[in-house]
C-alpha positions as CSV (number, residue, x, y, z in Angstrom):
1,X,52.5,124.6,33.8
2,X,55.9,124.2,33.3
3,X,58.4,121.7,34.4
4,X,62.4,122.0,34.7
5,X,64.4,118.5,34.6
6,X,66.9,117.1,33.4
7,X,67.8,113.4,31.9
8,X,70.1,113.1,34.8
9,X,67.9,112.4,37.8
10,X,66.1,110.1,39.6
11,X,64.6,113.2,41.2
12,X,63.7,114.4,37.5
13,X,62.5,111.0,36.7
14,X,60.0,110.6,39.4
15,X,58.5,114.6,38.9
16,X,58.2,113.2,34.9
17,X,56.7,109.8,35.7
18,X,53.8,111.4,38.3
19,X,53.5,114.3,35.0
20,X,52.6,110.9,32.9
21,X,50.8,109.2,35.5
22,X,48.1,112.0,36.4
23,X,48.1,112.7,32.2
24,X,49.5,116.4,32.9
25,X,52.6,115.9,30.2
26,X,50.6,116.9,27.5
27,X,49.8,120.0,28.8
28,X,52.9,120.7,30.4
29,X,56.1,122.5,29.0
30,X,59.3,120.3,29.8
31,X,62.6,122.0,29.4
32,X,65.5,120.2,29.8
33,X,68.8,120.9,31.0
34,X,72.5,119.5,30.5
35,X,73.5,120.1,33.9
36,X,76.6,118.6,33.6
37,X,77.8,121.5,31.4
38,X,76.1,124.0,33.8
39,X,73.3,124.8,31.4
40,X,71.1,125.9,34.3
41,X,73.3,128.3,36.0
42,X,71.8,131.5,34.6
43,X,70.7,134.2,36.2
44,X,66.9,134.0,34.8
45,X,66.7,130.1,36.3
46,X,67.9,131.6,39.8
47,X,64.9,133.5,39.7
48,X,62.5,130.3,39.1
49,X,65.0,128.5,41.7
50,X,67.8,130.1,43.7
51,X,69.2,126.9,43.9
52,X,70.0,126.4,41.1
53,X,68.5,122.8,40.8
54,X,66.5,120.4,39.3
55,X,63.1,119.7,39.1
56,X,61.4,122.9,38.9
57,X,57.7,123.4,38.6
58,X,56.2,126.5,37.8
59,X,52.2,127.0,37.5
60,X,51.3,130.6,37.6
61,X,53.0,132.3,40.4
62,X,54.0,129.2,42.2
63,X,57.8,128.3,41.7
64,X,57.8,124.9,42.9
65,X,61.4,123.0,44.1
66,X,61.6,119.7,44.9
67,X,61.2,116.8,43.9
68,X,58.1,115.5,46.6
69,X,56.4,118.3,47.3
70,X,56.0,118.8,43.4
71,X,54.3,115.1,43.2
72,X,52.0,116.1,46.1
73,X,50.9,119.4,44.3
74,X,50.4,117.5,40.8
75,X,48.2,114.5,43.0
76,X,45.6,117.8,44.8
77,X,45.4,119.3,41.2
78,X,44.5,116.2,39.0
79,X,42.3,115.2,42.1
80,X,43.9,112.0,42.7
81,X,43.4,110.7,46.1
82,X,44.6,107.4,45.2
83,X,47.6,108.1,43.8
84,X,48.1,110.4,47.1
85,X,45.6,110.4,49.8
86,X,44.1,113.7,51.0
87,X,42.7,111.7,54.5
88,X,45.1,112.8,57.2
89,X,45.8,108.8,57.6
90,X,46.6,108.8,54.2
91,X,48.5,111.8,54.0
92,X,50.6,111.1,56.8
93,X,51.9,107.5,55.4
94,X,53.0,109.4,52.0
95,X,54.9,112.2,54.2
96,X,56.6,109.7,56.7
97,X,57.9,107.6,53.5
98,X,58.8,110.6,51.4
99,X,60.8,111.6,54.8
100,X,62.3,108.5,55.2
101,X,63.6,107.8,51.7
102,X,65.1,111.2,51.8
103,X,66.9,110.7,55.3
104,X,67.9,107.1,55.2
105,X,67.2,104.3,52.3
106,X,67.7,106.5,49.4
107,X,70.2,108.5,51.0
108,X,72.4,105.0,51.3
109,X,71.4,103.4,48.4
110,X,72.3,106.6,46.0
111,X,75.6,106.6,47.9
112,X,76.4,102.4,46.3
113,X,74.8,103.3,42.7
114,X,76.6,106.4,42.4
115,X,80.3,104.6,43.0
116,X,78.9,101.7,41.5
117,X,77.4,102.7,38.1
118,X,77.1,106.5,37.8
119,X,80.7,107.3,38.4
120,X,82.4,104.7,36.0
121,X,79.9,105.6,33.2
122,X,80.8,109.3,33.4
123,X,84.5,109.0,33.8
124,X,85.0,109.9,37.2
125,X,87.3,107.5,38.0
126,X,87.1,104.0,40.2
127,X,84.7,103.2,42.3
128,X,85.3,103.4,46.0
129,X,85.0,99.9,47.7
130,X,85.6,102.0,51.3
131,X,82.6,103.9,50.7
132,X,80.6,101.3,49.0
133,X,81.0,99.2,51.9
134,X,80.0,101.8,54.5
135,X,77.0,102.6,51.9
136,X,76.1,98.8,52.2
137,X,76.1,98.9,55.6
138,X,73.2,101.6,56.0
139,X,71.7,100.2,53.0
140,X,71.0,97.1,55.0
141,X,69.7,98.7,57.8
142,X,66.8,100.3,56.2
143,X,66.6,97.6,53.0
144,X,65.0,95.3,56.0
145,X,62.8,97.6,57.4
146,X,61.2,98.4,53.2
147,X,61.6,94.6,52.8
148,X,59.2,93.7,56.1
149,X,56.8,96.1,55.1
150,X,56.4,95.3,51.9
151,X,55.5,91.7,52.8
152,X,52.5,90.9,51.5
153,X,51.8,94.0,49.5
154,X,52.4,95.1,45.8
155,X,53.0,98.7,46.6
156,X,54.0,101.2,49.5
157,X,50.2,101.6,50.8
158,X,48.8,98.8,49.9
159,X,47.8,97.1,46.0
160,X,47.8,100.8,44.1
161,X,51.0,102.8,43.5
162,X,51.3,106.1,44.7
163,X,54.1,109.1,44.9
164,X,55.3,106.9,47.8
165,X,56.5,104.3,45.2
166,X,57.9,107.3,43.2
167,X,59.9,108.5,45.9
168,X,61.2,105.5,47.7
169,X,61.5,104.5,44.1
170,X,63.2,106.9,42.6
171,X,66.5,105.1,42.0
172,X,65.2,102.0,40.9
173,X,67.0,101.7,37.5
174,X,70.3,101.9,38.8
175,X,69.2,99.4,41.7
176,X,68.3,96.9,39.3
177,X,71.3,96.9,37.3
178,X,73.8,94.5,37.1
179,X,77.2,96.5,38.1
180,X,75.4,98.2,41.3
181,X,76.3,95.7,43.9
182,X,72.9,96.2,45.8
183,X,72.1,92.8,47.6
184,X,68.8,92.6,46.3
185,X,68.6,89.0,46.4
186,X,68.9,89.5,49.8
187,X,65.3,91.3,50.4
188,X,63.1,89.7,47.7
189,X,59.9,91.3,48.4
190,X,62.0,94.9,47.6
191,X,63.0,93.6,44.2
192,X,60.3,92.2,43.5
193,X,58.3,95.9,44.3
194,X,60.9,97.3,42.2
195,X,59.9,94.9,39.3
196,X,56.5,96.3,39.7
197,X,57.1,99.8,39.5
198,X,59.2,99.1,36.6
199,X,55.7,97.6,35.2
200,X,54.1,100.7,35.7
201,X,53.4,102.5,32.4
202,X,54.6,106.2,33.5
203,X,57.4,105.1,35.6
204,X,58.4,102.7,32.4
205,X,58.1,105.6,30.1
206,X,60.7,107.3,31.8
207,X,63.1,104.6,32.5
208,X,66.7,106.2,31.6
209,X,68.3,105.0,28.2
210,X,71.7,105.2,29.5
211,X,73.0,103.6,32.7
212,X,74.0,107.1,33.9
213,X,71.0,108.6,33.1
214,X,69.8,108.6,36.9
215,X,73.0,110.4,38.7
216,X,72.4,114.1,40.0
């Protein structure tokens, strides 16, 4: 197999972790790509993914995008029904919170950690308190909903982590630092999930070095 990322990601970084966590990485080619200098707009990368984006995983004929679906596939090869359960109960759960981080909590929560962190680190000027604050907003919304479910568990489904925590989890290095203005004091049992996760020996071996190191 081989596996296209870049350090910039969170979408990268989850693909990398659930590589680590299902003890593919060592079999795996990883190439890497400075996408801020347009590394992977080439012609031969169009063919693996006319997108042009980031993760990429290729295993045999199968070109692979995104970020989800690529943790799924990994899970059904290594065989892993507890890190992502093949029952359709099971199943189901991981799709409707892969869905819902896309659509709605990470969707808001990228939006504060991007003005907040990502943008001042790379030189893209201020942050923008109008869009913070309309990023907030949303991020309340579904923060409470995570929160309330998370009440009384360690993880997503229950006490093991799977690509659920991954996903919904994906930004949770820029969450947790200082400058991001995300009221996490404000829904305890999600930072205190995120504190786990950080435990987790795949997801902390791919913990960005840099505070921009989680931006595409």
């Amino acid at each position: 197999m081989k596996l296209y990322i870049t350090d910039l990601s969170p979408n990268s970084r989850r693909v990398l972790a659930a590589l680590g966590h299902l003890g593919f990485k060592g079999e795996t080619e990883i190439q890497k790509f400075d996408i801020l200098n347009g590394e992977q707009r080439t012609e031969a990368f169009r063919a693996v993914n006319p997108n042009l984006k980031v993760p990429v995983l290729t295993d045999g004929d199968l070109n692979l995008w995104e970020a989800n679906p690529i943790m799924i596939y990994l899970a059904d090869k290594a065989g892993a029904d507890s890190f992502c359960p093949s029952d359709p109960r099971g199943r189901i759960e991981i799709l409707r919170w892969m869905s819902w981080e896309v659509q709605h909590y990470n969707r808001a929560l990228g939006d504060i950690v991007w003005e907040t962190v990502a943008k001042p680190a790379f030189g893209m000027g201020a942050p923008d308190q109008t869009k913070i604050d309309a990023a907030l907003e949303n991020y309340h919304r579904f923060a409470a909903v995570l929160n309330d479910h998370l009440a009384g568990r360690d993880f997503i489904l229950g006490e093991n982590v799977t690509v659920a925590d991954f996903a919904v989890g994906a930004v949770s290095a820029l969450a947790l630092h200082p400058q991001s203005q995300v009221p996490l004091d404000d829904y305890p049992h999600v930072k205190a999930w995120y504190l786990r996760l950080e435990g987790v020996p795949a997801w902390q071996a791919t913990a960005p070095r840099a505070p921009a190191e989680a931006a595409e």
